[in-house]
Phi, psi and omega in degrees: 000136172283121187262167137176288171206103142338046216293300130174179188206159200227173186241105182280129153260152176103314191246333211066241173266126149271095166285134166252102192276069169287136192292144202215319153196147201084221199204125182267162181214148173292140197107341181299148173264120165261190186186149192191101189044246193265005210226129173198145169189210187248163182286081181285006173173159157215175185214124183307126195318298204260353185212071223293005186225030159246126175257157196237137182272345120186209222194125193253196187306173214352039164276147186244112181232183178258117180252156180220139195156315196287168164244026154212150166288136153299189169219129182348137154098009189241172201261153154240165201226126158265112187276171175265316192262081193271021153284325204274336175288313161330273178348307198293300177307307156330294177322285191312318183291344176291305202293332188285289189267009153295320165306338202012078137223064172247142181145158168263171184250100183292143166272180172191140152301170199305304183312294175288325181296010181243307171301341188274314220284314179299321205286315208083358154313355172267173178072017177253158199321323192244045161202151163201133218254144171253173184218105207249164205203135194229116197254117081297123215242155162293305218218157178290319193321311210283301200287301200290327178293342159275322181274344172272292172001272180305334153313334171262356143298122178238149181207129173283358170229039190199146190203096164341141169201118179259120189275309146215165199221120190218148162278156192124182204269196162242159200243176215264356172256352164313291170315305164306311181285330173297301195327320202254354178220036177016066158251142176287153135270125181229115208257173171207107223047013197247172148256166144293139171280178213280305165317302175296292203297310174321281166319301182320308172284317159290333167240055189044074200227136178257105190276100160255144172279203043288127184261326186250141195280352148317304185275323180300242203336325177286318159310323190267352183285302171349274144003278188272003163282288175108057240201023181260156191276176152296143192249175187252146196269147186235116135295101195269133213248289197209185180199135195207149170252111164316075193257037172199162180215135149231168192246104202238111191310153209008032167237333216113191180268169187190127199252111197260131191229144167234138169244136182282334158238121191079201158238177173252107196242162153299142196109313159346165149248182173200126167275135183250110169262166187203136151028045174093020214194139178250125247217335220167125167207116175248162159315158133286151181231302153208178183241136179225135178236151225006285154219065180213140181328146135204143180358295189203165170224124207260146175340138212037014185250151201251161189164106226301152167207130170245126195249146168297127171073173046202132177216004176283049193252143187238134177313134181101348202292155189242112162256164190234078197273119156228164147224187196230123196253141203264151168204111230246128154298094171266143172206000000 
C-alpha cells in the first residue's frame, strides 16, 4: 500500500480540501482510502504539482500531485496511509483528533528555511502563542544503523517553542526526489556518508534546497541541538572548492600512491581536504599533502586541467575515485 508525506494543504471553496502530497512508496490511485493525521477519505481526483489543471489517475514514489478527497486539511509533515477500509480511516481520524485536542496541539505549524528558522531565533520570535518553528528534515544515510542511530539522537531533543520533523529517512546518495520534496515542505537535507547524485546537486542549487553532509553522527544532533537552544558557538563553515576524477593511480617509490586527476569543478588548492567518493559513497576524508601539475609544487589547479595529487595516510586510492576539495572557515554564530 502506498505511504507518503503531506506537504500542505488548504480548504478551497467550491472544491474543498486540496492537500498537496508526496508518495514516498508504492503507488496512489483515485479511489484509494487515506487517513492523513486527523484527516481522512477517499482520493476523488488528483492533479499534477506544475501543471494544477492536469488530472493524473496515479502517482508513484517521489511524485508530488494535488489531492482532492479529506473532510479536514492535515498538517504539513504528516504521513499518510492507504487503508482498505474507510470506516477503520474514519476510526483512526477520530481517534487522532481527540487525542490533538485533549494534547491541544491542533493548529497549524509554519515552516521555515535553515535561514529564516535562525532569523525568528535572533528577532526572539518563538515561543510566542500562535507559532511555533518546525524545523523539517530529509535524512539520507550509508547503512539502516546510521539513520536509526540518528533519529534516536534527535528524539531527545526537546524544546518548547520549537520542534524537529523528519519527513523522511532513507538509505542512499541523495536524488532528485529528495530534492522535490525539500523544495515543497522548505527541508534541510541531511546526507550522511552519503553524496547528491549529479541530478540532485544540479536540482538543488536551482531551487536553493540545502544539502548538509556529515560524517560523524554527533556533529549531526549538536548542530540542530545547538540551533535550537539558541546557544551556537562559532561554527566551522565547509566551503566547497573543487572536484577531480581519478583517471590514472601510480605507485612511486618513497612517496607513495599518487592519484593522476583531471579537474572537473572548480579548483584543486593547497591545503585542502579531499573527501574520496566510490561508487556513490564517501570512503575517506584526508589532508592533502601535495599537488602537482606536471612536475612543479603549485597553488592550485583549476577546471580542465590534469594534475598529481597525493593525500596524507591514504594510498587505497582507485581510477574512477570522485575527490572532492574542500576547506573549513571559522564563521562567528549569532542568534
Amino acid at each position: 500500500a502506498a505511504f507518503g508525506t503531506c506537504l500542505e494543504a488548504e480548504q478551497e471553496g467550491g472544491r474543498g480540501v486540496i492537500a498537496k502530497m508526496m508518495v514516498q512508496n508504492g503507488t496512489l490511485r483515485v479511489g484509494d482510502v487515506i487517513v492523513c493525521g486527523a484527516a481522512y477519505g477517499r482520493v476523488k481526483a488528483m492533479y499534477d504539482t506544475l501543471r494544477p489543471r492536469v488530472r493524473v489517475d496515479e502517482a508513484g514514489p517521489s511524485t508530488p500531485v494535488n489531492l482532492v478527497g479529506l473532510d479536514v486539511p492535515p498538517e504539513a509533515g504528516e504521513a499518510f496511509y492507504v487503508l482498505d477500509d474507510i470506516a477503520q480511516a474514519r476510526e483512526i481520524a477520530e481517534q487522532r483528533q481527540h487525542r490533538s485536542r485533549t494534547e491541544g496541539l491542533s493548529g497549524f505549524t509554519p515552516k521555515v528555511s535553515f535561514e529564516e528558522f535562525q532569523r525568528r531565533l535572533q528577532e526572539g520570535r518563538l515561543g510566542q502563542p500562535d507559532e511555533r518553528v518546525t524545523l523539517n528534515l530529509i535524512i539520507r544515510a550509508d547503512v539502516r544503523g546510521s539513520i536509526e542511530a540518528i533519529q534516536k539522537e534527535l528524539q531527545k531533543l526537546e524544546h518548547p517553542e520549537v520542534q524537529v520533523r523528519v519527513l523522511q529517512a532513507s538509505v542512499g546518495g541523495v536524488t532528485t526526489g529528495d530534492v522535490t520534496l525539500a523544495s515543497a515542505s522548505e527541508a534541510i537535507i541531511v546526507g550522511f556518508n552519503v553524496i547528491p547524485d549529479e541530478a540532485a546537486r544540479t536540482l538543488s542549487e536551482e531551487r536553493g534546497v540545502e544539502i548538509r553532509r556529515y560524517d560523524i553522527i554527533y556533529k549531526v544532533t549538536d548542530d540542530i541541538k545547538a540551533m535550537l537552544e539558541g546557544k551556537l558557538k562559532p561554527e566551522e563553515r565547509v566551503v566547497e572548492l573543487g572536484r577531480a576524477i581519478v583517471k590514472q593511480v601510480f605507485q612511486i617509490s618513497r612517496v607513495g600512491t599518487v592519484a593522476g586527476c583531471y579537474v572537473v569543478q572548480g579548483a584543486i588548492e593547497r591545503g585542502c581536504r579531499i573527501r574520496v567518493n566510490r561508487d556513490g559513497r564517501t570512503i575517506g576524508d584526508y589532508p592533502l599533502d601535495t599537488l602537482r601539475r606536471v612536475r612543479d609544487d603549485v597553488k592550485e589547479v583549476t577546471r580542465g586541467l590534469e594534475c598529481g595529487i597525493k593525500l596524507s595516510s591514504f594510498d587505497d586510492i582507485k581510477q574512477d575515485d570522485v575527490l572532492e576539495a574542500y576547506k573549513i572557515e571559522e564563521v562567528a554564530r549569532t542568534l
